[in-house]
Backbone bond lengths (Angstrom), bond angles and torsions (degrees), N, CA, C in turn:
res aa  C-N    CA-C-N  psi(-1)  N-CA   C-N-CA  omega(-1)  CA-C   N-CA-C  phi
1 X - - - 1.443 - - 1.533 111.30 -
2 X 1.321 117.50 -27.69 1.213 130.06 -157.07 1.864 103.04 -80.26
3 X 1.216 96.71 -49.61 1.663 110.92 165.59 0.952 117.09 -70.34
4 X 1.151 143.15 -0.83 1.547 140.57 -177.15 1.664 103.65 -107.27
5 X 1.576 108.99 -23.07 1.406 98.71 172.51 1.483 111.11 -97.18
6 X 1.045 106.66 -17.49 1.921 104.47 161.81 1.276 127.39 -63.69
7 X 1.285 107.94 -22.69 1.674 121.04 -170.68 1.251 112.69 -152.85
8 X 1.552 108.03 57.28 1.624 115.09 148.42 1.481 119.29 -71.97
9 X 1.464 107.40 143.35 1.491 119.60 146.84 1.916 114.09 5.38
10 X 1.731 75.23 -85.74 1.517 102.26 -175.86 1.562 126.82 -105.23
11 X 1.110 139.88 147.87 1.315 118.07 162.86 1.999 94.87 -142.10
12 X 1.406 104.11 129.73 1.520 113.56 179.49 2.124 98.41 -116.28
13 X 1.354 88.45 131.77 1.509 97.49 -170.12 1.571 125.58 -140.10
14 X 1.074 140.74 -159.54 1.843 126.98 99.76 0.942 114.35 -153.50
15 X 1.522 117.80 -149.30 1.305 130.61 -142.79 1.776 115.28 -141.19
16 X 0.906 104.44 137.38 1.517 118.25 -177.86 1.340 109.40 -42.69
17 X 1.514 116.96 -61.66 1.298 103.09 174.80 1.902 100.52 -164.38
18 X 1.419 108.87 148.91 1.679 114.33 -177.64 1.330 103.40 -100.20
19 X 1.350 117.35 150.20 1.617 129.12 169.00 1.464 112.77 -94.41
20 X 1.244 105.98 145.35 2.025 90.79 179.03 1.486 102.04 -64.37
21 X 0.908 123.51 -1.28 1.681 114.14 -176.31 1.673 100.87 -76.98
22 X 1.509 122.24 -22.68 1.422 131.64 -175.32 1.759 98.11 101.92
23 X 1.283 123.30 13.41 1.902 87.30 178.70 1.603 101.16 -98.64
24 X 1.143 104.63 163.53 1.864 120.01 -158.77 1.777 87.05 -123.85
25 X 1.896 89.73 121.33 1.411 114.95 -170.05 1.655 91.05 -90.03
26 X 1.139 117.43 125.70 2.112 103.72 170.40 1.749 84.66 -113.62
27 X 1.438 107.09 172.88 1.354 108.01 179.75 1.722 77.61 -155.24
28 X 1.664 103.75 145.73 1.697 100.37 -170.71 1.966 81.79 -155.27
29 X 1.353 90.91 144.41 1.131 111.34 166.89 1.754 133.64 -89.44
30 X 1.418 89.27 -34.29 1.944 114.90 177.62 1.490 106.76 -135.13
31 X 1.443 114.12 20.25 1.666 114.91 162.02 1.700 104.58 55.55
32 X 1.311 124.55 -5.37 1.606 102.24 -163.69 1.468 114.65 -56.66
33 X 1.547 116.22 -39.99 1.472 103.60 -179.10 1.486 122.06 -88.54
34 X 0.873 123.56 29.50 1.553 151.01 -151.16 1.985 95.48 -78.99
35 X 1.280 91.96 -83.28 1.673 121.32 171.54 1.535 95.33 -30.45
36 X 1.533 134.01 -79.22 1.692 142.27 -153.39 1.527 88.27 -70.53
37 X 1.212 126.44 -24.99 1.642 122.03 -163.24 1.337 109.10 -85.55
38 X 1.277 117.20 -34.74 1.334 132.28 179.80 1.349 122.87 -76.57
39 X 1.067 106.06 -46.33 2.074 112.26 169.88 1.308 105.31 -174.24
40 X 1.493 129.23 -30.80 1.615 120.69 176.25 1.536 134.79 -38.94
41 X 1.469 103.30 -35.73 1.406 113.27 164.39 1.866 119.62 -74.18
42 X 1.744 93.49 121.70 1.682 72.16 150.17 1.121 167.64 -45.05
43 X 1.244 90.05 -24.12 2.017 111.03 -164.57 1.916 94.94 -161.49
44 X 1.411 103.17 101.53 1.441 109.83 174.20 1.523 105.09 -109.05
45 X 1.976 90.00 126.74 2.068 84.47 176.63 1.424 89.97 -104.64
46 X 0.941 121.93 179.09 1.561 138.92 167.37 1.695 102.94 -142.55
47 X 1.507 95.79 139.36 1.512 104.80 -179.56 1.527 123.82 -115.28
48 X 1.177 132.72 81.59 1.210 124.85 -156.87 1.801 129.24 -131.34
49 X 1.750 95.92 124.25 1.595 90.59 -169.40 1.117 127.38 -65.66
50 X 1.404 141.92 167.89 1.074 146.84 -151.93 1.589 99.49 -76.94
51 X 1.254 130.67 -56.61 1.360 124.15 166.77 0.994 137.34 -52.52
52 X 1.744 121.53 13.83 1.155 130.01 166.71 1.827 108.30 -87.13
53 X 1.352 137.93 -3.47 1.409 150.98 -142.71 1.551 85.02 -105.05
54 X 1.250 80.79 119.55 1.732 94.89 171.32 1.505 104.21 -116.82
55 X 1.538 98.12 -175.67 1.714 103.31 173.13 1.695 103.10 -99.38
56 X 1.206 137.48 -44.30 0.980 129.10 179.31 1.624 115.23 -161.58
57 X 1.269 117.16 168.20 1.708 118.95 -156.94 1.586 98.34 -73.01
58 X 1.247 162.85 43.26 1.105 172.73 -117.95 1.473 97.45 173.23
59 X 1.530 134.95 -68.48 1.372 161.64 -174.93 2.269 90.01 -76.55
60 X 0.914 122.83 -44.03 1.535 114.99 -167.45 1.597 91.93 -100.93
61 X 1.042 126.54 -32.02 1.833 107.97 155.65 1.531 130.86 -49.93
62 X 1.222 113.95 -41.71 1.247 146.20 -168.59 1.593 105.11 -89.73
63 X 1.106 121.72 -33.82 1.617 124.06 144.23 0.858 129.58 -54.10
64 X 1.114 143.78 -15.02 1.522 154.82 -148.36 1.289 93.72 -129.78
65 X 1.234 138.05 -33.04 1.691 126.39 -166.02 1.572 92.40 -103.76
66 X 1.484 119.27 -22.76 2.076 116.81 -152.34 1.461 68.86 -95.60
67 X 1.211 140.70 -69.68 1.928 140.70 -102.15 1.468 89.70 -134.04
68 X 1.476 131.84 -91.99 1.468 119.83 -167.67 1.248 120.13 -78.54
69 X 1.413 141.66 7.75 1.250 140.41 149.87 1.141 117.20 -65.68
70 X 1.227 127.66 -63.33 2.134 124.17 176.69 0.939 103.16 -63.11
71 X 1.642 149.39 -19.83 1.022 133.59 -162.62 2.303 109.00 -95.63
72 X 1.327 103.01 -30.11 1.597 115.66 135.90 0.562 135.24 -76.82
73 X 1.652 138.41 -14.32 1.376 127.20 159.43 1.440 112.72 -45.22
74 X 1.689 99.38 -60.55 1.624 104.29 177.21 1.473 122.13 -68.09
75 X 1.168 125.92 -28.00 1.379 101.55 155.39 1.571 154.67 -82.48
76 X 1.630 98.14 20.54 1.369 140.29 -164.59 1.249 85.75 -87.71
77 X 1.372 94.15 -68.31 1.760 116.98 -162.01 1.146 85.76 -58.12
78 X 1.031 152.24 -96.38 1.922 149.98 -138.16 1.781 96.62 -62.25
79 X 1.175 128.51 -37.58 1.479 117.27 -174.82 1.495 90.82 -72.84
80 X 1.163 121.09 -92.75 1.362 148.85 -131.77 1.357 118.63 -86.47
81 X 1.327 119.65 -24.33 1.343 142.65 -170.36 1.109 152.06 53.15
82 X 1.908 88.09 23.75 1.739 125.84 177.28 1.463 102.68 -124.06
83 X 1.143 114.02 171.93 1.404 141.55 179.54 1.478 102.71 -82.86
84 X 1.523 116.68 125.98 1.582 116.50 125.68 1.241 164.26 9.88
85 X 1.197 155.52 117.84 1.322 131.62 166.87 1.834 97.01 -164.12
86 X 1.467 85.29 169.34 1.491 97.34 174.94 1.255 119.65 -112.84
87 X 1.218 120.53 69.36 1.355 144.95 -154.14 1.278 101.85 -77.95
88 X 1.486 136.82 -50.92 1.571 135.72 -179.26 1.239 105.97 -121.60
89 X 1.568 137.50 107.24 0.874 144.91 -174.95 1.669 114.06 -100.04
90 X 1.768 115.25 115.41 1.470 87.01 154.70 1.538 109.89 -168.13
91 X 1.961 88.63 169.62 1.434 106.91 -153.35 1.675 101.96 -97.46
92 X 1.417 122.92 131.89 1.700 116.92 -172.51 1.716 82.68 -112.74
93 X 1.174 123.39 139.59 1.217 138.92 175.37 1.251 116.24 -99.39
94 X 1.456 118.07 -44.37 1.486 122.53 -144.13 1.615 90.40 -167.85
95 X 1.555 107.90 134.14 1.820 122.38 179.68 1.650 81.39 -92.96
96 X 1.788 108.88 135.78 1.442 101.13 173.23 1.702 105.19 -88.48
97 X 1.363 91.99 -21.62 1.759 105.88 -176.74 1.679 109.58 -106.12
98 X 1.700 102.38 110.71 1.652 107.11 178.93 1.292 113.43 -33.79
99 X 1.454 139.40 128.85 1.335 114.16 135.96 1.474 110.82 122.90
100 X 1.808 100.92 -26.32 1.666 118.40 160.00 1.746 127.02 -37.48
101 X 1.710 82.45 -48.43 1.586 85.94 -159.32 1.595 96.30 -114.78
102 X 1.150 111.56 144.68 1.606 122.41 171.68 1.276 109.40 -155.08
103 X 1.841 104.01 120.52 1.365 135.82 -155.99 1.763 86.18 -85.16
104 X 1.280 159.56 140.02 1.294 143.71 101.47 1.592 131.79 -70.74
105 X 1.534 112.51 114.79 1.468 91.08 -151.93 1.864 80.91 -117.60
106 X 1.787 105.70 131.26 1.203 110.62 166.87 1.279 133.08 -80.17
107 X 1.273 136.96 153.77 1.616 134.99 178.33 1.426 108.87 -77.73
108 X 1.488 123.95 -5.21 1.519 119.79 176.59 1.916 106.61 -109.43
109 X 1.000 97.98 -172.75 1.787 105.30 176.97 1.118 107.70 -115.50
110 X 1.303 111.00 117.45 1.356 143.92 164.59 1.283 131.24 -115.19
111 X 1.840 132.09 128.46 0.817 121.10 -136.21 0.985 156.17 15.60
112 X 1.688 146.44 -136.95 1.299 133.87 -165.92 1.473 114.31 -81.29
């Protein structure tokens, strides 16, 4: 089971926050999509609102601890009935393989 979620087909997701430079900040608490996000998936989309656009990974780090961290904390807390964290953090810079990764970035705000 464990390999099958590392290396789906597909994996549709997103990301904490993008830099105009293009690298995609993920912030994960239990790493599961970590593996498909990174290269395991064939075909990774990412879905991401416009208020996730930072200026640079300094400013989209720093998002992730000020802005989408408390805002999962609390919905941790109401699902699950533990706390949060950003336990596996990571930054994808660059698709080494054309065509893998496709950013869709919306004009409204969506999620964290």
């Amino acid at each position: 089971m464990w390999r099958l979620l590392a290396s789906p087909d597909v994996v549709v997701g997103s990301v904490a926050a993008l830099t105009e430079t293009g690298s995609l900040v993920v912030a994960s608490g239990s790493g599961s999509q970590l593996p498909s996000y990174a290269g395991g998936a064939g075909l990774a989309i990412w879905i991401v609102g416009a208020q996730k656009v930072v200026p640079d990974l300094h400013t989209a780090l720093r998002r992730v601890e000020d802005h989408a961290l408390p805002l999962e904390n609390a919905r941790a807390q109401e699902v699950y009935g533990r706390p949060s964290a950003v336990n596996r953090p990571l930054v994808l810079n660059a698709e080494p393989h054309p065509g893998r990764g496709v950013v869709l970035l919306l004009r409204e705000a969506i999620g964290f």
